[in-house]
Phi, psi and omega in degrees: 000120175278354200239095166324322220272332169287000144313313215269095140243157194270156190285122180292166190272152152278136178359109202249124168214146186329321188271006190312326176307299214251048175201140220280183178319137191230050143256321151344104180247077186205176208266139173252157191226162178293299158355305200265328182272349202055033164272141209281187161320317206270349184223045170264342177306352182300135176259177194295314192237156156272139173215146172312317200273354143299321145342284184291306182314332174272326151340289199269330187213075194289359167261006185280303167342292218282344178285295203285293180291345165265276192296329198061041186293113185295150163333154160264326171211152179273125158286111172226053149287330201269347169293317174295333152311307177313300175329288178326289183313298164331299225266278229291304158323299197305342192262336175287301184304358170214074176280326168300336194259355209237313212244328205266355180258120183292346199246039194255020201305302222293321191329304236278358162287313207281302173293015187250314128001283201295347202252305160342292182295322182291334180269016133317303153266003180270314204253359170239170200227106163352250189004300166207121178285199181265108143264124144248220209187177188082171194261146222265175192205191182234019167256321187234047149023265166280005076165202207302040205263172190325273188325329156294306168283356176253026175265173203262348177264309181258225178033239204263017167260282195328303159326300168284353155300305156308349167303287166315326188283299191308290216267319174291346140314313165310275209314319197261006163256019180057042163268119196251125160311126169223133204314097187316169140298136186285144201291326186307306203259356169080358201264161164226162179058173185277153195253129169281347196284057195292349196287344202312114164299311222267333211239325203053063179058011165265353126091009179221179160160160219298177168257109147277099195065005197294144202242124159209120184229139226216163184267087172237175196275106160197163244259169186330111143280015192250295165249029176074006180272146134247156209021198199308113175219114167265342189306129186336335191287316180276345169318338187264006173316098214271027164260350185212325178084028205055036148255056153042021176208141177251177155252133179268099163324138177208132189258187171180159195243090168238119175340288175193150187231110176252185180246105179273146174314292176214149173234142130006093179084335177292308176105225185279127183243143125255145187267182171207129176262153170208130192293164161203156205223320165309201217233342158205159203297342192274343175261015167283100185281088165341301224265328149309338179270300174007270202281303179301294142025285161293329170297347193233343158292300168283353167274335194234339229055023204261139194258085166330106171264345178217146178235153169217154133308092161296097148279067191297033137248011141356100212266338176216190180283350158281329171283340193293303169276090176242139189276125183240158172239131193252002199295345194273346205272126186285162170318309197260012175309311186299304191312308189324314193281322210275308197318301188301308183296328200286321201278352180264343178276276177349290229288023180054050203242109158198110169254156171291170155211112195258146180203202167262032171278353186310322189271346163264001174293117191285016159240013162290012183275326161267028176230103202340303169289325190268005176267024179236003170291179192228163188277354170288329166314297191312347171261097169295145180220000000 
């Protein structure tokens, strides 16, 4: 990048609002209860921070929503696609944090095995159990058989070295169309630029680093769980709401994990664009959520001021760069859309509402042994062919 200046913006404040006071903490990461907020029974399921990926969850199954995040129901099984995933994303830090030897050497398959390898088997043993075993999943093949199973994602030609290769492919593309990665503040200590906090694990007091995993977490508006209002209602009855004081709005904590945010030099009418990225790893494009850049978007607005005009989607099972990279334009999405989305998932949470919604994701779900439809699946469902 010749023109720097689009670095120096200042990290915007958290959200300020009249009830900011009278609502618990929202660095606070625990369950919230009618004690600390005054919300009656019917909206105490609301959880302590909001995600996207909760969002989605109640989105596709709200009784799934009520197994993992309300009950806290343990997995029946461990994935491990989504372990091999977890991988990606780790190796894929490691490769930002050492670019040259990892992104800018073409010849770097082997690390990039090894590390993938070494980090793959350990949450394998860290995270699976009797309780909930190893599934996999994926299509079967005359290379692979049993289809995306350990030996797939741990060869040196497919699974999760092919991904980072492709990656790797990806980000050395960057370099020759001048897009450059820029270094989130770090999400452990919230700092940018340096720092005395040297104890900080993600940064060691240098208080920034690429984004990868960058945890950014923010305040946004969405209504009163104490009395049930959304927006300005002043009317006397509610004045005395001691969670809004009757304007019907609270600020809510919401987090987000976002990969990584580059800069392109110029687009056609446009200028200086910032993207916002997000790595996948999954096996098809129908699990990709648009609505996620979104939402990350806005997440990125309100921590920092930085205004996102495109999101892509890194798919590395992408067979070239057009399939790899897919693109969105977020500029059409209004200030209050993200509030809009949470509001709407919020008022079906409030209201203790998770019906099943069976579909064919029902049979990789790591909750149906408790769920009135998926304990009626036959274990032959289960199996791909």
């Amino acid at each position: 990048m010749t023109d720097a200046t689009i670095l120096d913006f200042p990290v915007a404040p958290r959200l300020a609002h009249p009830s900011a006071q009278k609502v618990s903490d929202p660095s606070a990461n625990v369950p919230m209860t009618t004690e600390r907020t005054g919300m009656d029974a019917a909206t105490q399921h609301r959880p302590s921070v909001l995600s996207f990926s909760q969002m989605d969850s109640y989105d596709s199954c709200p009784a799934k929503w009520r197994y993992q995040y309300r009950d806290r129901m343990p997995k029946m099984e461990t994935s491990g696609a989504a372990l091999g995933g977890s991988s990606v994303h780790y190796v894929v830090e490691r490769m930002e944090a050492d670019y040259e030897r990892l992104i800018a050497r073409e010849d770097s398959a082997d690390d990039l095995h090894d590390l993938f390898v070494e980090d793959f088997r350990a949450r394998i043993e860290r995270e699976v159990s009797e309780a909930a075993p190893l599934a996999w999943g994926g299509k079967k093949t005359k290379s692979f058989p049993d289809g995306n199973n350990q030996h797939w994602w741990e060869s040196p030609v497919e699974g999760g070295t092919k991904m980072l290769r492709k990656y790797a492919a990806i980000r050395r593309a960057d370099e020759q169309d001048g897009t450059s990665v820029i270094e989130f503040p770090c999400g452990a200590c919230n700092k940018t630029g340096l720092v005395d906090d040297a104890e900080c694990e993600r940064c060691h007091g240098v208080g920034s680093k690429r984004g990868i995993e960058a945890k950014i977490r923010t305040d946004i508006e969405v209504p009163c769980m104490a009395c049930g209002q959304s927006g300005k209602d002043t009317r006397d009855r509610r004045r005395k709401c001691r969670a809004c004081h009757g304007d019907g709005v609270v600020l809510h904590p919401i987090v987000g994990y976002v990969d990584s945010m580059v800069a392109v030099k110029s687009i056609p009418g446009r200028g200086l664009v910032r993207i916002v990225r997000d790595v996948k790893s999954g096996a098809s494009v129908l699990f990709l959520k648009p609505l996620q850049l979104v939402v990350y978007r806005k997440l990125i607005k309100l921590a920092y001021g930085w205004d996102v005009g495109i999101g892509q989607f890194l798919w590395l099972r992408g067979k070239d760069a057009t399939s790899q990279i897919r693109e969105y334009d977020l500029e059409p999405y209004d200030e209050g859309f993200v509030e809009a989305l949470y509001r709407d998932h919020l008022k079906g949470i409030d209201a203790g509402i998770f019906p099943p919604k069976p579909s064919g994701l029902c049979k990789s779900c790591g909750y149906r042994a408790y769920c009135e439809w998926g304990k009626h699946i036959k274990e032959e469902d289960l199996t791909d062919e």
